[in-house]
N, C-alpha and C positions, 0 to 999 in steps of 0.2 A: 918781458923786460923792455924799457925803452932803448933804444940802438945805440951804441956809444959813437958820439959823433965825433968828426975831428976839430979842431981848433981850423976858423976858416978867416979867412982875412976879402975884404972886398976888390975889385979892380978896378983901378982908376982910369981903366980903356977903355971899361966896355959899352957897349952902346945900344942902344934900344933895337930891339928886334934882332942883337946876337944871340948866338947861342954858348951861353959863357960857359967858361970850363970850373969843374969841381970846386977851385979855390977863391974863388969870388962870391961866394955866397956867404954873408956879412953874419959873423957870431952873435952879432942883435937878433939877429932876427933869428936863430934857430932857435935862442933860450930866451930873448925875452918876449916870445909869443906866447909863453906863459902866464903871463902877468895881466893882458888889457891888449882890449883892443883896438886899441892905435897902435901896436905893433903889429897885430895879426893884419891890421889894411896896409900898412908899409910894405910886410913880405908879400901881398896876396898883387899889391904893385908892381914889385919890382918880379915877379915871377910871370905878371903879363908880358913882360918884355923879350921873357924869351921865346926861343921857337921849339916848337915839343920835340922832344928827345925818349926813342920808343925804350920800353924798358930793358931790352934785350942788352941794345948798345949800351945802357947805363952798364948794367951791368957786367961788359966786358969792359967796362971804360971802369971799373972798382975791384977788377981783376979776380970775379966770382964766378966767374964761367968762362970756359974757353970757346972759340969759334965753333971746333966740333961738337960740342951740347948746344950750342943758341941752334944749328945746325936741325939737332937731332930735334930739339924742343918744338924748333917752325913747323917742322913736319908732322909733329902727333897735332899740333894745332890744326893741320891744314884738315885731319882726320876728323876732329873733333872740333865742328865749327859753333864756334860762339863759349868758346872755353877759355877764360885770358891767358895769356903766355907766362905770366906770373903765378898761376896756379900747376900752368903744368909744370914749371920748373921746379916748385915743391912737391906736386907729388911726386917726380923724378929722385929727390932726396938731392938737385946737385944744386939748394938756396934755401938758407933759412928764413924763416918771418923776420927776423931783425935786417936779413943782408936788402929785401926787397925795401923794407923802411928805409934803410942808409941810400938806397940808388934811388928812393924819389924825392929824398929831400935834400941829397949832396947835390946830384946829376941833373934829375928836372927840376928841382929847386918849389916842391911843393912843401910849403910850412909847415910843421911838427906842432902839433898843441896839446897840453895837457891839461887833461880834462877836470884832474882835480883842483887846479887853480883858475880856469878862465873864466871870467863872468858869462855865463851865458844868457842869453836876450829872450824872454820870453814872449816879444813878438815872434822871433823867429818860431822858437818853439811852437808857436800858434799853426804853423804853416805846415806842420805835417802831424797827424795823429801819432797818439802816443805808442799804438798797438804796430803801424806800419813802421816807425822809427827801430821799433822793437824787432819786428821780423826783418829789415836789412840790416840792420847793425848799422846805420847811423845815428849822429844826434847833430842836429842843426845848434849851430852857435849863434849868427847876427842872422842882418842884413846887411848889405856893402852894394854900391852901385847898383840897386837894383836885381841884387842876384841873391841868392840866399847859400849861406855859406856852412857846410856841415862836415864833420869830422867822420870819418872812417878808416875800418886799416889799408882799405888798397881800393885809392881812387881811379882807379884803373878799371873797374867796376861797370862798361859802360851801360847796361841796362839797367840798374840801380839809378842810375844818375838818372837815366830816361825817364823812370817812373817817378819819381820826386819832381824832375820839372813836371812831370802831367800834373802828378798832385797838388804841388803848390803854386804853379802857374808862374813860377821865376826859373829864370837860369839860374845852376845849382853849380858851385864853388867848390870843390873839395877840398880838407886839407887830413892831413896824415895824424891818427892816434895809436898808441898801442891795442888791438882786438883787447886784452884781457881786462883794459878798463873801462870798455864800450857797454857791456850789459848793466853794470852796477852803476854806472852815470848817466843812460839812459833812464834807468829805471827813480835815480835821484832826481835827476831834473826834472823831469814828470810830474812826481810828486811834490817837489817842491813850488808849483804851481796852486795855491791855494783856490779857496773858493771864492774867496774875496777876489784875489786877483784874476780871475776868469771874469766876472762880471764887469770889471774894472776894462779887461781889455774890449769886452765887449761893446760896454758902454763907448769907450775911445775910437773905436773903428768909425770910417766915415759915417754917415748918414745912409748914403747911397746903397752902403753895403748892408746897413742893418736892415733898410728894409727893401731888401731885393728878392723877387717873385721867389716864391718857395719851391718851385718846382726840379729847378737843375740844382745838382749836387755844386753845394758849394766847394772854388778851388778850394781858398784856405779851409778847411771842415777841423775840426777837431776829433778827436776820439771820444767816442760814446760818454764815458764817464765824465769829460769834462763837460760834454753838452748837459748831459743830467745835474750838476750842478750847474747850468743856467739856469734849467727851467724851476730849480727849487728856491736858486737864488742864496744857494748854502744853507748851513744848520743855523746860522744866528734867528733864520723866521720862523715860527712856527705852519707846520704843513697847513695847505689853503685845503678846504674843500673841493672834491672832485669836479672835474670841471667839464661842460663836454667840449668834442674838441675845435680847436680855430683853425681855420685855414691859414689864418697870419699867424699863426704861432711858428713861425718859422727854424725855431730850436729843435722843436719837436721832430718837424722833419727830417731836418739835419741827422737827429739823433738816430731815427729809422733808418735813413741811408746812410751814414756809418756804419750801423751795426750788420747790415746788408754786406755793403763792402768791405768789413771786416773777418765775416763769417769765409767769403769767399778767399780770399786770402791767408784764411787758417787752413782752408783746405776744409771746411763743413761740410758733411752734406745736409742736416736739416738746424733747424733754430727754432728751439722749443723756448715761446712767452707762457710762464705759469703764473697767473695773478691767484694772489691769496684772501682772504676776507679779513676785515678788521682793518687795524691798523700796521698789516704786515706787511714784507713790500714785493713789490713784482719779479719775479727772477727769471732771466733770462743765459739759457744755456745753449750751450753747438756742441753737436754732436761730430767729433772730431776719428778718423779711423771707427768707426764703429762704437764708440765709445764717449757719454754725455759729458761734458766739461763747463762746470759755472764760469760765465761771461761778462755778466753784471748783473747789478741792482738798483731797480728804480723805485721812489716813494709812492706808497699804497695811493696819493693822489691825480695819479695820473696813468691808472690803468685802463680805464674806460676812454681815455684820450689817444692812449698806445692801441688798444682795442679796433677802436671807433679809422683809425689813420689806416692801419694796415685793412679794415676792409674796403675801405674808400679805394684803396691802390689797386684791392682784388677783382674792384666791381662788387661784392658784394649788400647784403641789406645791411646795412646798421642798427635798424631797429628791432631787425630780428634775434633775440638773443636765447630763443628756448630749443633751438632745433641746431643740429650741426650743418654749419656749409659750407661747399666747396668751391674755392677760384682760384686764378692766379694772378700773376704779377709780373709785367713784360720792363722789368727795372732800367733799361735804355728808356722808357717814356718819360723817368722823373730824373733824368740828366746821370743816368748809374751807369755799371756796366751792363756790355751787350749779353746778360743772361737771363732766366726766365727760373719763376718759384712756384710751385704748387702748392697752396695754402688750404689747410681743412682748421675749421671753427670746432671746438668741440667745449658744447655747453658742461659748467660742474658746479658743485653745492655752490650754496649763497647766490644764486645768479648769477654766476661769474663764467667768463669765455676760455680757455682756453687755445691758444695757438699753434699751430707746425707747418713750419714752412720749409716745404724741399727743392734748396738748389738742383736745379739742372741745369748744370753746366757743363755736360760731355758733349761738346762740338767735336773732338777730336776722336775719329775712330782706331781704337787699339789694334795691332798689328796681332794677326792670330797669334804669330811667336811672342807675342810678349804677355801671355795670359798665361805662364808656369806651369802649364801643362808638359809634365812628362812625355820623354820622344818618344814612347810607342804607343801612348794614347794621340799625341799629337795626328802620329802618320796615319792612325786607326780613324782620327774623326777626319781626315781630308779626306779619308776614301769616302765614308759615308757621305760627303756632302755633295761627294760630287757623279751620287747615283740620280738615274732622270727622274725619279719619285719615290713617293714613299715619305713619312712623317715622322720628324726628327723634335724631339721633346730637349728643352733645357729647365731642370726646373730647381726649387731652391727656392727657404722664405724671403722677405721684402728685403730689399736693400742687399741681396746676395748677387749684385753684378751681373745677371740673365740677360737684362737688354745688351751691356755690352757686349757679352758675349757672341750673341746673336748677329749684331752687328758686326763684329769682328771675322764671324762666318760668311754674313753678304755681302763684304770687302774682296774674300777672295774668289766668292761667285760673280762677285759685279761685272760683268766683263760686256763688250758691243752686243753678240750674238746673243745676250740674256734677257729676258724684260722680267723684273723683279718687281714684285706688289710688297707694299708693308700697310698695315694697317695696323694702327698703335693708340693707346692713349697713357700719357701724350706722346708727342713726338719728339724724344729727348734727342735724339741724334740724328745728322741729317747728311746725307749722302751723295755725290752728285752721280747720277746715272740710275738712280732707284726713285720708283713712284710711290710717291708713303700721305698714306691717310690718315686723317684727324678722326677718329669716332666719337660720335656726341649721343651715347646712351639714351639722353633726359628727349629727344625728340626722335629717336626709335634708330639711329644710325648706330648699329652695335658691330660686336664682331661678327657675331654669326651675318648680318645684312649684310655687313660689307665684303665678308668672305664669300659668297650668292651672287655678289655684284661681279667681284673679279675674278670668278669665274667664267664668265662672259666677257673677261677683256684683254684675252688670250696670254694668261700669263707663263713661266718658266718655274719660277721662285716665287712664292707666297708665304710671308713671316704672318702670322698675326701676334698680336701682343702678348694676346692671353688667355686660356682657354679656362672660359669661366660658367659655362652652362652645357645642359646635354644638348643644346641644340649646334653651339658652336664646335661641339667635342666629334659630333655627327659629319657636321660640315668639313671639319676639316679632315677627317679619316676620308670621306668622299671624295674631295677634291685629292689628295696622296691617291687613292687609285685608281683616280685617272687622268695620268700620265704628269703629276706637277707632284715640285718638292716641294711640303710645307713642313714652317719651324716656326715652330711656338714655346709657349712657357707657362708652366703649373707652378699652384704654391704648394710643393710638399716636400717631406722632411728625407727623402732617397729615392734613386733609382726608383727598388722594388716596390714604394709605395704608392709610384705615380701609374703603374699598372694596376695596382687594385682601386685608383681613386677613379680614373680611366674608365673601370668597369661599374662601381658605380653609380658613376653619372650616367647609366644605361647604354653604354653601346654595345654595339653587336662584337663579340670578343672575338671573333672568325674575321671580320673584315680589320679591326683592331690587329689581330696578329698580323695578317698580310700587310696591312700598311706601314706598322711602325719597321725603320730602321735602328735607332738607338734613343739611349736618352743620358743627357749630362746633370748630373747634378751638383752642385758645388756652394759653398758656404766661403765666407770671405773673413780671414783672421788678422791681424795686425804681423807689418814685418818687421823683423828686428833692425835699428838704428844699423847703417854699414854704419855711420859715423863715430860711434862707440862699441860697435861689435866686437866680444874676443871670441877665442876658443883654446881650450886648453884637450888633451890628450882625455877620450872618455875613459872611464874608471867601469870596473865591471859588472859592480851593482845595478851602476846608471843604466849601462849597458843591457843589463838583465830584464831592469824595470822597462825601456822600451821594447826588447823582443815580446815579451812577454803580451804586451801591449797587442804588437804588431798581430799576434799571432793568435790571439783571442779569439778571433772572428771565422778564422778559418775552418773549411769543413778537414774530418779525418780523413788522412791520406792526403793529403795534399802537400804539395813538393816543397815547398817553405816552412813546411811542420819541423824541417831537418834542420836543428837552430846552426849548423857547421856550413849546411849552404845559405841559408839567409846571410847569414854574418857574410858570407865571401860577397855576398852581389851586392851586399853594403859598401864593403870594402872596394871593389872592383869602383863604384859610381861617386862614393862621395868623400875616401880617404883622402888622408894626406900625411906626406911621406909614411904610410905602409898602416895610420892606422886611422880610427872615428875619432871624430874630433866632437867634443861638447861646446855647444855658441850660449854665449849671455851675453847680455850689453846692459852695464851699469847705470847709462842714462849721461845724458850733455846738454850741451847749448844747442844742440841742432833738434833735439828731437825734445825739447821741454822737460828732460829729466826724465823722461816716460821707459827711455828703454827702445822705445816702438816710432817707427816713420813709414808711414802709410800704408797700404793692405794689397792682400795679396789670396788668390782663389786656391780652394782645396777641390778635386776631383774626382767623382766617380762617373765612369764613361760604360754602362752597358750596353753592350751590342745585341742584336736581336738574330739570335742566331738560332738554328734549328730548334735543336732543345726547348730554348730562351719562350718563341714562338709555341709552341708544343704544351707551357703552363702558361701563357697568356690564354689560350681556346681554352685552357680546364678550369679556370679563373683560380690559379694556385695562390696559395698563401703567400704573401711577402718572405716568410723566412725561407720557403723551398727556393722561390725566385732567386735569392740571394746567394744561398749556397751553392747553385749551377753554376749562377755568372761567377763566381770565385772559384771555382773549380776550373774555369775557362777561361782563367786567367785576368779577370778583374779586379781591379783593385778599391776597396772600400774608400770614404771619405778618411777617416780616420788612418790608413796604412798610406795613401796618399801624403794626409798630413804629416806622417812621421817618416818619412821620407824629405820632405822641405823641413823638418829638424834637423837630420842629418846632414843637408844639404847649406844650413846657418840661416835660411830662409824666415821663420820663424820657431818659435819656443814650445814646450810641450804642454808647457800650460795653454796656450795660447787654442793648441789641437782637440786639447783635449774639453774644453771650455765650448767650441762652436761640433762636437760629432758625436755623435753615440757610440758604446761599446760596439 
């Protein structure tokens, strides 16, 4: 609800560049900023005049907080750097959303506007896409002085604000709305943007601007779907014949690098273009958490143009269209962000190309503790990593998180006294203090070569990518025993089955056993919204249906078969107040309705221990394999996963969805 204001009267003392108190701030201007904007630039004046007032003081100055919370509040900020002081004081519970409204528009004297009545400027609207307005929760009203003016609930916000000036290349204005009518007036004003009028503003833009090199991402850009109605020029035409593509078609491009930098900002990792035959239209999806989500649609006219663009960025042939190829795309060269896409062509019926393109955007190496690995596998894999040889497998299929894990591992090996080799393709993540190589298969530099190469250049730690032939699978069993740690990564479905794929690709299973130390396997599921997460007391069905679950896999006689101590070391790790608790999350504004906000690894960690060793030489079945290591206290993908159930982690659909019985 909006804040109920008080009745203010102005001061006839006060003077520019004071800092006026509470009751000088003129009743025109809190309600009729409602109406037009020639009152929205009179308050946004008379608010330059003062001098900023931090919101803490506001709000001891509105008698909402006492000294000892602004006190308590400075401190967790000081803990929690880049968290605004206004958010911690609501998670605290000691300020509502309404009491922070009232202190920035009594105290700092930022203007109130209601978003169901202000006319809003559809220049301004022009100046930030509709998708990124949508993910911070603004929406731009005018232009005023050269600054671009947009309503949010708490412009206090200041990385928000940063990114909007990057985006739209003005200084950015805030003024105060209520959050609960920011999504449904974003999403009105957007649409209330016709086709017509997209052209219209087009056409009006300078000259200068329409036809400026295509290359750097334009500040103002629009979002994808408004560009796609430039280049159709609306429904009133009918569709042109396919065209191929222009350089000066400068929409076009636009259009590709919005949807680039929009993918990145949903948090994508690939962007699948499906073009169809006939007169159906292009569709373009991200795959968002694991999971494919429709993005847009473009007319059947201009596939071969979208086509033809994105291999031009790749380096690819263009006129190659019967054979699948592979490039990529260094998107800092056409004015984007500093990230990089591995694109694969893949030809389908009617002549048509199909598209995928996968962000790599992991510059940031994960902290081994933050990979939700359980504490006693945690402290089980720092031992093994930090034995002086021997070969350490992580494996798991495409997109199951291996590289970073790896990475995560030669974070906490990196050290002076180390010299660490990686040899990768590509190079998704990059290190400083590790020597990492590019392999280029197509002119003979492969893994098994490069792994033969640094061998010779006296390494410590050798990652390779990925062990994909029996020459490489040879090499690196070779190189583990003698005297270096290598870690690498298979595509298979568990632990036990990366031993028997291991054997064979023909290696010798006597040096195999001697070399390996362990192998991780892990599958990556979606985690539950904290932002709408509940839980309520589990019920004993529920309860039934996951031991049940848990306990399926296990061999007889084993000490979790006793459903009275499983329950207890439930209880002991993930009760609360004395009992299991059931998590759902009905879905919000923060996670799209989904439920679900970002992913998160399930683990199984086999150690290569006597036994373990002892069916590797006899080339045992995967199911013997298995039932050792869980005798020996391993814990399956699946008992791992239900374990982060218990923990509100994620859902059991979710577990049950990426593991096997």
């Amino acid at each position: 609800m909006t804040p109920s204001l008080p009745t203010l009267v102005p001061s006839a003392s006060s003077e520019p560049g004071d800092r006026l108190p509470p009751d000088t701030l003129p009743v025109s201007l809190v309600n009729a900023v409602r109406a037009s904007s020639e009152d929205l630039r009179a308050a946004l004046e008379w608010q330059s005049r003062l001098k900023p007032m931090p919101i803490g003081e506001a709000l001891l100055g509105l008698a909402k907080i006492t000294p000892e919370q602004l006190s308590e509040a400075l401190h967790r900020q000081s803990l929690t750097k880049g968290m605004p002081l206004g958010q911690i004081l609501l998670d605290m519970g000691l300020v509502t959303t309404a009491d922070l409204q009232l202190a920035l528009v009594t105290k700092m004297g930022y203007p109130f506007v209601d978003l169901k009545r202000f006319p809003i400027d559809t220049a301004a609207l022009r100046r930030v896409p509709a998708a990124t307005a949508s993910r911070l929760r603004v929406l731009p009203l005018m232009e005023w002085q050269s600054t671009l003016v947009v309503a949010m609930a708490d412009p206090l916000q200041f990385r928000i604000l940063e990114e909007l000036e990057f985006t739209s290349q003005r200084k950015v204005r805030p003024v105060v709305t209520t959050s609960t009518d920011l999504p449904a007036q974003i999403a009105k004003a957007y649409r209330g943007i016709g086709m017509a009028d997209q052209l219209a503003l087009q056409e009006s833009a300078p000259r200068a601007e329409r036809e400026r090199p295509a290359a750097p991402l334009a500040a103002s850009e629009q979002d994808a779907w408004m560009l796609a109605a430039e280049l159709t020029g609306g429904d009133s035409k009918p569709e042109q014949e396919e065209k191929p593509l222009e350089q000066s078609d400068n929409t076009l491009v636009r259009l590709i690098n919005s949807m680039i930098t929009e993918a990145y900002h949903q948090r994508a990792s690939d962007i699948h273009i499906e073009p169809y035959p006939g007169r159906e239209k292009v569709a373009i999806r991200f795959r968002i958490d694991g999971e494919l989500r429709p993005y847009l649609e473009l007319p059947p006219s201009y596939r071969n143009a979208l086509i033809a663009r994105i291999k031009i960025m790749s380096e690819l042939d263009i006129s190659e269209r019967r054979k699948p190829q592979d490039g990529k795309i260094a998107f800092a060269k056409y004015g984007g962000l500093p990230l990089e896409l591995r694109v694969a062509t893949i030809p389908t019926a009617h002549g048509l190309e199909d598209i995928v393109m996968r962000l790599l955007t992991a510059f940031r190496v994960v902290p081994l503790e933050a990979l939700e690995l359980a504490p006693d596998k945690l402290e089980q894999l720092q031992q093994l990593i930090e034995r002086p040889n021997g070969l350490f497998l992580c494996v798991g299929p495409t997109g199951s998180g291996k590289t970073t894990t790896l990475h995560s591992l030669l974070q906490r090996l990196n050290r002076p006294n180390r010299k660490i080799w990686t040899a990768e393709d590509p190079v998704e993540i990059t290190q400083h203090g590790l020597r990492q190589i590019q392999v280029h298969p197509r002119i003979g530099w492969t893994f098994a070569a490069a792994l033969r190469s640094l061998l010779r250049a006296d390494p410590d730690v050798i990652m390779v990518g990925e062990v994909r032939d029996p020459e490489t699978a040879e090499m690196a069993i070779e190189a583990s025993l003698t005297g270096h740690l290598v870690l690498s990564t298979l595509h298979t479905n568990s632990a036990a089955d990366t031993i028997v794929r291991l054997n064979d690709l023909g290696v010798d299973s006597f040096s195999f056993a001697d070399s390996l130390q362990g192998i991780l396997a892990q599958r990556l599921v979606r985690k539950l919204c904290t932002s709408c997460r509940q839980s309520r007391p589990m019920l004993a069905p529920r309860l039934r249906e996951i031991t049940e679950d848990y306990q399926r896999a296990l061999p007889p006689g084993h000490e979790l078969r006793d459903t009275q101590a499983l329950h207890e070391q439930w209880r002991q790790r993930h009760a609360k107040g004395g009992m299991l608790q059931d998590y759902h999350a009905p879905g919000c504004d923060h996670c799209g309705s989904t439920g679900y906000m970002g992913r998160l690894a399930l683990h199984e960690l086999l150690i290569a221990t006597p036994g373990v060793r002892q069916l590797v030489q006899k080339r045992a079945r995967p199911a013997e394999i298995l039932a050792l290591a869980l005798s020996e206290g391993m814990r399956s993908l699946r008992q791992d996963g239900i374990e982060k159930v218990l923990a509100g982690l994620t859902s059991l659909a979710e577990v049950r969805a990426s593991t096997n019985d």
